[in-house]
MMTF fields as JSON, N, C-alpha, C and O atoms, coordinates in Angstrom:
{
  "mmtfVersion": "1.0.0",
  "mmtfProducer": "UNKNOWN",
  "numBonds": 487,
  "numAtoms": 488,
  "numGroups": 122,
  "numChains": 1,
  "numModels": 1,
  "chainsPerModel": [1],
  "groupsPerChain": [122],
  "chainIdList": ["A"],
  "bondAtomList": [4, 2, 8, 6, 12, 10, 16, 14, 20, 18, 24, 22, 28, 26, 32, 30, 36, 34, 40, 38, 44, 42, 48, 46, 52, 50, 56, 54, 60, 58, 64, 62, 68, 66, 72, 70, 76, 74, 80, 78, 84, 82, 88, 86, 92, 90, 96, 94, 100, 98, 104, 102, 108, 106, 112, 110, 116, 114, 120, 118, 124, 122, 128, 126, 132, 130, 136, 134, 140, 138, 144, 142, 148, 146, 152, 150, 156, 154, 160, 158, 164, 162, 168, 166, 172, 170, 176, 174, 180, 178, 184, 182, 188, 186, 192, 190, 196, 194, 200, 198, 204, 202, 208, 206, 212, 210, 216, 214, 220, 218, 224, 222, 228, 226, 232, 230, 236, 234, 240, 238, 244, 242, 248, 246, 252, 250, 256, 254, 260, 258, 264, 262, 268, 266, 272, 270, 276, 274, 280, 278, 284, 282, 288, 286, 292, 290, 296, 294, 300, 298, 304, 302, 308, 306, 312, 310, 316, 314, 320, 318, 324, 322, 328, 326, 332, 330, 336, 334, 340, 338, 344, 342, 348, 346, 352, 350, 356, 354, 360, 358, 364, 362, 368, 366, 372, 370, 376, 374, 380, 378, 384, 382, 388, 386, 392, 390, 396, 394, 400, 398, 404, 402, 408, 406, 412, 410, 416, 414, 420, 418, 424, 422, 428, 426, 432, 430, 436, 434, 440, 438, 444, 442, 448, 446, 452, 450, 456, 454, 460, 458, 464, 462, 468, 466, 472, 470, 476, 474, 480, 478, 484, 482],
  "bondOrderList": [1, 1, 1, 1, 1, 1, 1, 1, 1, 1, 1, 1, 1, 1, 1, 1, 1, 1, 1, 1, 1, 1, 1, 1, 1, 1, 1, 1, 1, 1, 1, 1, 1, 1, 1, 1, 1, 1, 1, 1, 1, 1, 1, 1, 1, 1, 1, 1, 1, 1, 1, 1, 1, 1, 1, 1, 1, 1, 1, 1, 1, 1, 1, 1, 1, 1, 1, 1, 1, 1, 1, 1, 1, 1, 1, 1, 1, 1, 1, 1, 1, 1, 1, 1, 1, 1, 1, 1, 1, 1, 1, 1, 1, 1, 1, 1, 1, 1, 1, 1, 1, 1, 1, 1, 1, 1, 1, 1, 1, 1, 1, 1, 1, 1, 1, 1, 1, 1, 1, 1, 1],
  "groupList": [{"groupName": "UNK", "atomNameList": ["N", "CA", "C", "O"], "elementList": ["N", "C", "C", "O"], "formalChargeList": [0, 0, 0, 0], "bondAtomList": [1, 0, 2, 1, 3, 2], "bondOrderList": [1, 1, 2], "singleLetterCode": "X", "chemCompType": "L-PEPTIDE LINKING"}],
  "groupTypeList": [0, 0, 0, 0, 0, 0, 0, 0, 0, 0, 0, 0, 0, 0, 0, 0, 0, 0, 0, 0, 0, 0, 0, 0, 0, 0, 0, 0, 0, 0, 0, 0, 0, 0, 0, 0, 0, 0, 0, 0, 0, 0, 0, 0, 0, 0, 0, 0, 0, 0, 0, 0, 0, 0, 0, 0, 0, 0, 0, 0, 0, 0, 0, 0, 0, 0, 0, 0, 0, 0, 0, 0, 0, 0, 0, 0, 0, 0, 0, 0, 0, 0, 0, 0, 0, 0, 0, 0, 0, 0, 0, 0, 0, 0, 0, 0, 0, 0, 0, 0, 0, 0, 0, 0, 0, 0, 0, 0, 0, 0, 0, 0, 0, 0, 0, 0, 0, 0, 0, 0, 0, 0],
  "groupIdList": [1, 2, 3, 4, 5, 6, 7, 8, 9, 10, 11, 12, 13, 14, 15, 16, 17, 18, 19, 20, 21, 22, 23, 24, 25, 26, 27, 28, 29, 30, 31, 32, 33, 34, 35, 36, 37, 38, 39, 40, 41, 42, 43, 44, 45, 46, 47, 48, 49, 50, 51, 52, 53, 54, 55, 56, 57, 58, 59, 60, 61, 62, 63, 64, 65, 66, 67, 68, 69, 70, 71, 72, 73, 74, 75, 76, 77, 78, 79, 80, 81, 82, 83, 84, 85, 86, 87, 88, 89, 90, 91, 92, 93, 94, 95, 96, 97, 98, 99, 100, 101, 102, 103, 104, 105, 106, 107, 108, 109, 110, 111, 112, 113, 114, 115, 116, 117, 118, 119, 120, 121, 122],
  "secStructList": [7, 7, 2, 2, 2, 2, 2, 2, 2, 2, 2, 2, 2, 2, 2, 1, 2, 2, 2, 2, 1, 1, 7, 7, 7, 7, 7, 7, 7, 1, 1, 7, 7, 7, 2, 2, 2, 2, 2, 2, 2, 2, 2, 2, 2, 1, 1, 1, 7, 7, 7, 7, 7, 7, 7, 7, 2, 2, 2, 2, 2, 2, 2, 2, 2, 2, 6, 6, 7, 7, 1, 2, 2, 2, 2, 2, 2, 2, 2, 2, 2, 2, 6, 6, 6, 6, 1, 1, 1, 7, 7, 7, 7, 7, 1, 2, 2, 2, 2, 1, 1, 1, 7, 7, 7, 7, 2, 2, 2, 2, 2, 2, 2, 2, 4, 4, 4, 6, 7, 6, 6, 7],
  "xCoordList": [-36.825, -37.293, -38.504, -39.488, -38.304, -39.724, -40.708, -40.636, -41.909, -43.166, -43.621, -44.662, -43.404, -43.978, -42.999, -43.67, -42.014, -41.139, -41.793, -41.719, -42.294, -43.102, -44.113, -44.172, -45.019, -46.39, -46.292, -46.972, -45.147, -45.01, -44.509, -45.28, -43.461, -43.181, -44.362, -44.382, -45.373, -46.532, -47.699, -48.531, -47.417, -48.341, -47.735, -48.165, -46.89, -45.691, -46.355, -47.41, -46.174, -46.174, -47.341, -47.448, -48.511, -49.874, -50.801, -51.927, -49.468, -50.064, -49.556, -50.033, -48.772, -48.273, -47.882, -46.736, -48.941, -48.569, -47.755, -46.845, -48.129, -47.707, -45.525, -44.528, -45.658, -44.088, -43.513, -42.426, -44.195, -43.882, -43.952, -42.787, -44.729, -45.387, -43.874, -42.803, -44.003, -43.352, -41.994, -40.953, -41.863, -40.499, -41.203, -42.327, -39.514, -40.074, -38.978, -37.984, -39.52, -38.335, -37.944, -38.818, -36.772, -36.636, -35.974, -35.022, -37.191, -37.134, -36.672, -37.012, -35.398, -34.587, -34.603, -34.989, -34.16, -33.753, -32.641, -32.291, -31.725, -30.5, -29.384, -28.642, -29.52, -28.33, -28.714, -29.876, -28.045, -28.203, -27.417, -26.198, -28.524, -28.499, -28.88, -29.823, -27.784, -28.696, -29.549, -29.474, -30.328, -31.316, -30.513, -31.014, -29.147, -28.49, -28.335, -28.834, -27.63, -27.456, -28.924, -29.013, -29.94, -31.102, -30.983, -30.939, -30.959, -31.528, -30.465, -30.994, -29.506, -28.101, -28.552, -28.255, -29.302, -29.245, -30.781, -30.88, -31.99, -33.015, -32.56, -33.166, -31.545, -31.401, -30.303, -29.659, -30.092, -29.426, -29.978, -29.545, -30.822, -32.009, -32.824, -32.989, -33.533, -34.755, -34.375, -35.2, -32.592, -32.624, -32.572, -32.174, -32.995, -33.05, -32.581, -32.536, -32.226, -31.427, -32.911, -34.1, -32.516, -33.296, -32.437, -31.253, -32.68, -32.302, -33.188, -34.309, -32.041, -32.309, -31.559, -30.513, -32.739, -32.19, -32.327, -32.731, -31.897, -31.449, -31.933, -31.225, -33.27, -33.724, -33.864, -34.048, -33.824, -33.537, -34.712, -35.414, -35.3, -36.303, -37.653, -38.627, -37.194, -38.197, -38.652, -39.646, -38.203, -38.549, -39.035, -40.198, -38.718, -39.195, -40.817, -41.587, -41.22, -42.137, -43.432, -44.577, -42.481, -43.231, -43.778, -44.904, -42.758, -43.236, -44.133, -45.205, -44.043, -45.267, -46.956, -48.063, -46.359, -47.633, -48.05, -49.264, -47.649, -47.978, -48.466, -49.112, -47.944, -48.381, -49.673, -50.225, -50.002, -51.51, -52.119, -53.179, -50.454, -50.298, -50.992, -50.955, -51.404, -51.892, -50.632, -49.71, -50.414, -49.723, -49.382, -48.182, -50.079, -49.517, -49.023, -47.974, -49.281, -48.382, -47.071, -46.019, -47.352, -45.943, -45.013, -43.843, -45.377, -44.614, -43.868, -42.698, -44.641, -44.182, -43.395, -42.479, -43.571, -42.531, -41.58, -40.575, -41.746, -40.483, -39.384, -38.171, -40.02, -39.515, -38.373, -37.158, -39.157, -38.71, -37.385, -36.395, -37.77, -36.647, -35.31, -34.448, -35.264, -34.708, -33.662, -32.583, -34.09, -33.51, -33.074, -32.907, -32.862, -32.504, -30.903, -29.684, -32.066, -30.217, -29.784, -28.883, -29.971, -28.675, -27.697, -26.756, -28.213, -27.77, -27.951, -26.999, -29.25, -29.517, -30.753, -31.477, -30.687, -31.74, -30.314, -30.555, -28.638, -28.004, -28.017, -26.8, -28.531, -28.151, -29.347, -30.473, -28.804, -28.942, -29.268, -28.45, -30.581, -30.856, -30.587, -29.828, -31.329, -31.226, -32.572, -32.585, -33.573, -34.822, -35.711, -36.276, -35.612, -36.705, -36.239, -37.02, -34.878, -34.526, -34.35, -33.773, -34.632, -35.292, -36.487, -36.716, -37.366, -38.76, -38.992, -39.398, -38.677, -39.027, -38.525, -39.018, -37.142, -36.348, -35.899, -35.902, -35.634, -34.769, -34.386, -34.877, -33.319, -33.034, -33.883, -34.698, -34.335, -35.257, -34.69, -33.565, -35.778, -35.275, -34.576, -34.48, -34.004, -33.034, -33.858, -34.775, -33.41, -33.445, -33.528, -34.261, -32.902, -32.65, -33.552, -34.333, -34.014, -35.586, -36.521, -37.174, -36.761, -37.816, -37.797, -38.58, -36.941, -37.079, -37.441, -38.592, -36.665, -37.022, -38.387, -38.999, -39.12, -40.479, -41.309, -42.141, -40.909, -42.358, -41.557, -41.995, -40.671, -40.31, -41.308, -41.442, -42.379, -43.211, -44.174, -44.768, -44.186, -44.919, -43.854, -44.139, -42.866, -41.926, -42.185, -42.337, -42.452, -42.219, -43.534, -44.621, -43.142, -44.072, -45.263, -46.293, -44.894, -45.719, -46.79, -47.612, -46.588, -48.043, -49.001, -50.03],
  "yCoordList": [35.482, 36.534, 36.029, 35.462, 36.278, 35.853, 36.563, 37.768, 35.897, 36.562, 37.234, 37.785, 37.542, 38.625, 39.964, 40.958, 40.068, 41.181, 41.351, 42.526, 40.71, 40.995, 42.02, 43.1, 41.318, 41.63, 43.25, 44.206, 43.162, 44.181, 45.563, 46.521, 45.699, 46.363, 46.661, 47.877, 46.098, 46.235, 47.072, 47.82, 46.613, 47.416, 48.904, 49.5, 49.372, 50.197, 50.933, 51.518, 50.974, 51.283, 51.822, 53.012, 50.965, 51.612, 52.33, 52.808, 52.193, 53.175, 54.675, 55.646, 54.699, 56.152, 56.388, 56.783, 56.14, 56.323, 57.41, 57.379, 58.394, 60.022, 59.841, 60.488, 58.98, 58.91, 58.09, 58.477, 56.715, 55.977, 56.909, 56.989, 57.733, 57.915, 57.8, 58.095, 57.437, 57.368, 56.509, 57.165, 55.072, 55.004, 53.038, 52.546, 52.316, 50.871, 50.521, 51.155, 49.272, 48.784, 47.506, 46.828, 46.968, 45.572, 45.509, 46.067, 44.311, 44.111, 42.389, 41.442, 42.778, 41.477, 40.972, 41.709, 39.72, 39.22, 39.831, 40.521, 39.786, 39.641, 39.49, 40.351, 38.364, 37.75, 36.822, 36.483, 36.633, 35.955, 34.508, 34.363, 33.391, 32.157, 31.561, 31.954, 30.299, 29.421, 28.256, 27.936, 27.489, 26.606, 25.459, 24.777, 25.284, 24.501, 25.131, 24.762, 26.03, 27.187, 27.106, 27.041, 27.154, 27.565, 25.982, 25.895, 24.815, 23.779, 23.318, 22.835, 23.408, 23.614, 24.676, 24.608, 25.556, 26.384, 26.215, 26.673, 25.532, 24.902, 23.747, 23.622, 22.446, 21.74, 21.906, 20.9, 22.949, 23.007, 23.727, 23.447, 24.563, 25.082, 24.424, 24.666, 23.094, 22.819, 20.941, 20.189, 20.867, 19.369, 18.36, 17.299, 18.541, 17.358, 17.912, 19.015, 16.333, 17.171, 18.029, 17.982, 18.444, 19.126, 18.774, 19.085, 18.352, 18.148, 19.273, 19.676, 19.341, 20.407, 18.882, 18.264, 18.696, 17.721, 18.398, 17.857, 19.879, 20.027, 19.496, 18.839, 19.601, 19.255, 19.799, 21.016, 19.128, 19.943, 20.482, 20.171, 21.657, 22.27, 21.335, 21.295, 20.435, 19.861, 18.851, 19.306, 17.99, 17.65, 18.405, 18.044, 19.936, 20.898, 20.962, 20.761, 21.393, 21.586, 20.571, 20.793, 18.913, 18.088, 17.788, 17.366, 18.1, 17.915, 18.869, 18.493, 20.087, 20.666, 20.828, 21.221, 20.281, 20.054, 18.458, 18.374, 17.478, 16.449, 16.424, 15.504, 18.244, 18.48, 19.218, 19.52, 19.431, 19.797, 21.332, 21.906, 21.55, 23.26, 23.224, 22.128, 24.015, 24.483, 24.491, 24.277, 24.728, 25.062, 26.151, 26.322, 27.076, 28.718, 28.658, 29.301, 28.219, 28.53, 27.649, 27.937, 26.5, 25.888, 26.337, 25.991, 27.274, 27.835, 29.143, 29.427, 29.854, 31.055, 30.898, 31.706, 29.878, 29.261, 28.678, 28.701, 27.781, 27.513, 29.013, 29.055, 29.896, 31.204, 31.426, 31.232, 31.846, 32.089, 31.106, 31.353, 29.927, 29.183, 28.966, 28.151, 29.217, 29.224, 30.825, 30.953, 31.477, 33.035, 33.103, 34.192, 32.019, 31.773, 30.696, 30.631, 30.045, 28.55, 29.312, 29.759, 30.15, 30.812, 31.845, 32.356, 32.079, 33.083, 34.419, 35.195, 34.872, 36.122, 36.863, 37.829, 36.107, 36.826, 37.303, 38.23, 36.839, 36.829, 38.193, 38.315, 39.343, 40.346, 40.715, 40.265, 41.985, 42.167, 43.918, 44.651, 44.354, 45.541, 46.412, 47.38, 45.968, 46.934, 47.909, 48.669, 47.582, 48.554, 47.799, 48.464, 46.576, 46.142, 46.684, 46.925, 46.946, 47.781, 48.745, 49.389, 49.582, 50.971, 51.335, 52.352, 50.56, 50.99, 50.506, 51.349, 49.139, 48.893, 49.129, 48.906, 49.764, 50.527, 49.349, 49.66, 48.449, 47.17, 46.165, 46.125, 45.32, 43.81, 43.359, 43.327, 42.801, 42.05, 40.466, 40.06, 39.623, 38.35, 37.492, 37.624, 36.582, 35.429, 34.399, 34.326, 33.479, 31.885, 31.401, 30.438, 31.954, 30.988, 31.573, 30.688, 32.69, 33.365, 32.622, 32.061, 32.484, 31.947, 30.666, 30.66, 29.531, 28.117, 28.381, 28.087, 28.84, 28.716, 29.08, 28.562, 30.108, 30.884, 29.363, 28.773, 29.052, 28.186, 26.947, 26.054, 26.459, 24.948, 24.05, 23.312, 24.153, 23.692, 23.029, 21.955, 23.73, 23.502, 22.638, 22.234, 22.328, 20.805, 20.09, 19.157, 19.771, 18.629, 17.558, 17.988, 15.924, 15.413, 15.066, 14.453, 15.579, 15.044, 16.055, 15.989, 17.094, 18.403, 17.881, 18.512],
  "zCoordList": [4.83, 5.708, 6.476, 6.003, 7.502, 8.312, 8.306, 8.55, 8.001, 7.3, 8.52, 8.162, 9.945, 10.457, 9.961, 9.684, 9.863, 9.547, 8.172, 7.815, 7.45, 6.272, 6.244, 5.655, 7.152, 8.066, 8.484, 8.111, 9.423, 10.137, 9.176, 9.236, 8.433, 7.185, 6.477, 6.282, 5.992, 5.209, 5.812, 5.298, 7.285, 8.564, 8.188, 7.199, 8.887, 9.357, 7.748, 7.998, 7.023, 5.278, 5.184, 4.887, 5.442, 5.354, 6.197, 6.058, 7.628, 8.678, 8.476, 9.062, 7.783, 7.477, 6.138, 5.922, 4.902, 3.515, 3.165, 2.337, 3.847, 3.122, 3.9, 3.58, 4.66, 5.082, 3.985, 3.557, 3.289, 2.366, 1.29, 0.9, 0.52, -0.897, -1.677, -1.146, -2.677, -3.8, -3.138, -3.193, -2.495, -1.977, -2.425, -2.328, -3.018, -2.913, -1.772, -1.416, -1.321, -0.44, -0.805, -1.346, -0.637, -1.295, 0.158, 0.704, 0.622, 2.082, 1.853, 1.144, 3.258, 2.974, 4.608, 5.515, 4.79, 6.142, 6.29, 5.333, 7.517, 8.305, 7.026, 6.552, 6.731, 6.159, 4.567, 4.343, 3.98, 2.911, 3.154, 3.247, 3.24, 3.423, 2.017, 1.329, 1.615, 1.055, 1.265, 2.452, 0.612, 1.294, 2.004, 2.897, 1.514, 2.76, 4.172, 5.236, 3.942, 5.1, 6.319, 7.545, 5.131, 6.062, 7.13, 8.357, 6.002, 6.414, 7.675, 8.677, 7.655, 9.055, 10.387, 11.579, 9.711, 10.712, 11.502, 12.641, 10.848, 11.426, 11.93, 12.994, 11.728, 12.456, 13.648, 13.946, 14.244, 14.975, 16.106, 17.224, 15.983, 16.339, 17.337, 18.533, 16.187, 15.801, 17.034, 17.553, 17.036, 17.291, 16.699, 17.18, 15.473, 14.619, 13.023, 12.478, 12.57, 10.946, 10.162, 10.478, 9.544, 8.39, 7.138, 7.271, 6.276, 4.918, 3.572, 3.26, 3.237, 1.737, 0.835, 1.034, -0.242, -1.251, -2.508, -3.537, -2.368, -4.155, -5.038, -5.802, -5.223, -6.547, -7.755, -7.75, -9.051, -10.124, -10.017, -9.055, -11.25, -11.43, -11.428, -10.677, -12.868, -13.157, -11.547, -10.979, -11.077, -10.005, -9.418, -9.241, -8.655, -8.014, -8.059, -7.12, -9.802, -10.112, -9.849, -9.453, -10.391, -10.487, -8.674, -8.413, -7.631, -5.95, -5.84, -5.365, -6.148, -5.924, -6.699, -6.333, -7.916, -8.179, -7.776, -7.967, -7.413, -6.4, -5.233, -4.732, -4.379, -3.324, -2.969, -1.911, -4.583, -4.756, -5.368, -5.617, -5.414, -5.513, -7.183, -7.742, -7.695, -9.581, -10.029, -9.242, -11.308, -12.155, -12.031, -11.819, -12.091, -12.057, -10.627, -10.598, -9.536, -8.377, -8.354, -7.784, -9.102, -8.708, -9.833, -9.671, -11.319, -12.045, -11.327, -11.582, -10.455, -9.732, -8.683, -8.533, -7.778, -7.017, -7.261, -6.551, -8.729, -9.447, -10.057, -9.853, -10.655, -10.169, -8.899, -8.902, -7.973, -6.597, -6.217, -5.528, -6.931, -6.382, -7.47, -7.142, -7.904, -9.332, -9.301, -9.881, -8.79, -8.511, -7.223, -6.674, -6.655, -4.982, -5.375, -5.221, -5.948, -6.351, -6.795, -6.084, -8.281, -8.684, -8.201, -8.808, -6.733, -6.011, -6.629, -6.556, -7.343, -7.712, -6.592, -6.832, -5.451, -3.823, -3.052, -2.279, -3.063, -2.459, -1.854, -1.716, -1.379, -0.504, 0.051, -0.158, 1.116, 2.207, 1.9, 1.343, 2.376, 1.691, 2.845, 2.805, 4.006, 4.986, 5.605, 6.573, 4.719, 4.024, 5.585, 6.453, 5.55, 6.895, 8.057, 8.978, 8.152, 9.964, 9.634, 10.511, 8.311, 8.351, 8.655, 9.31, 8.222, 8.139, 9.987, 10.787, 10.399, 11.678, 12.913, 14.018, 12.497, 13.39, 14.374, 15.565, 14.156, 14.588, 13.397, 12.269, 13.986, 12.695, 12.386, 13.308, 11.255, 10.92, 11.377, 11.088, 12.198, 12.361, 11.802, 10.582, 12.302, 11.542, 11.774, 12.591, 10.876, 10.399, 12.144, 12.366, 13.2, 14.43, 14.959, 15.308, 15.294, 15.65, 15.387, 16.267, 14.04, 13.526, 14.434, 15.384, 14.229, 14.28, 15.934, 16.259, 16.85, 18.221, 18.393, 19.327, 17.438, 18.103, 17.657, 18.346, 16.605, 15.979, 16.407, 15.682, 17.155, 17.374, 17.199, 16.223, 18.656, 18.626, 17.381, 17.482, 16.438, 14.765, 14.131, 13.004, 14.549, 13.751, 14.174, 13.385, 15.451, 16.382, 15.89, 15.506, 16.001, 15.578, 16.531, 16.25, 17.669, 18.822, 19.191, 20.106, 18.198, 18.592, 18.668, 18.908]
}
């Protein structure tokens, strides 16, 4: 899900509590992609391949804590990702183009708005 549709949902929510009170939303993107899916659909986008290399957990863990992340964040992201491979994120709620009264963006939105932020020549 693209973190302004995040943003914007969270806005939308706390600008009018008494419309929210007592309601959760399990706010989803468009479509249910997996991290190959995503990585096909940024390089096609984007121009250039994108690779998803499936790594087991333990690798997972061990790249991000290499990448500087703590322990407790790369245990919680190991989480996140772990409930994504097994295809237990697989659906589509509907709750973000309720609350924002349009689709919530796709994977090809995203890559075109921020192109510019891949490219190596910024």
């Amino acid at each position: 899900m693209d973190a302004r549709d995040v943003a914007a949902v969270a806005g939308r929510v706390l600008a009018a509590p008494a419309t929210h009170r007592d309601r959760a939303y399990d706010v989803t993107g468009p479509a249910t992609l997996t991290y190959a899916e995503v990585a096909e659909s940024l390089s096609a986008e984007l121009g250039f391949q994108v690779r998803y290399t499936n790594p087991t957990l333990p690798r997972f863990v061990w790249r991000r804590l290499r990448a500087g992340d703590g322990l407790g964040f790369a245990l919680v992201t190991a989480g996140i990702y772990t409930t994504a491979r097994l295809g237990l994120a697989g659906r589509v709620s509907g709750d973000a183009e309720r609350v924002l009264g349009r689709p919530p963006r796709s994977v090809e939105t995203f890559a075109a708005d921020y192109a510019g932020a891949f490219r190596d020549d910024q």
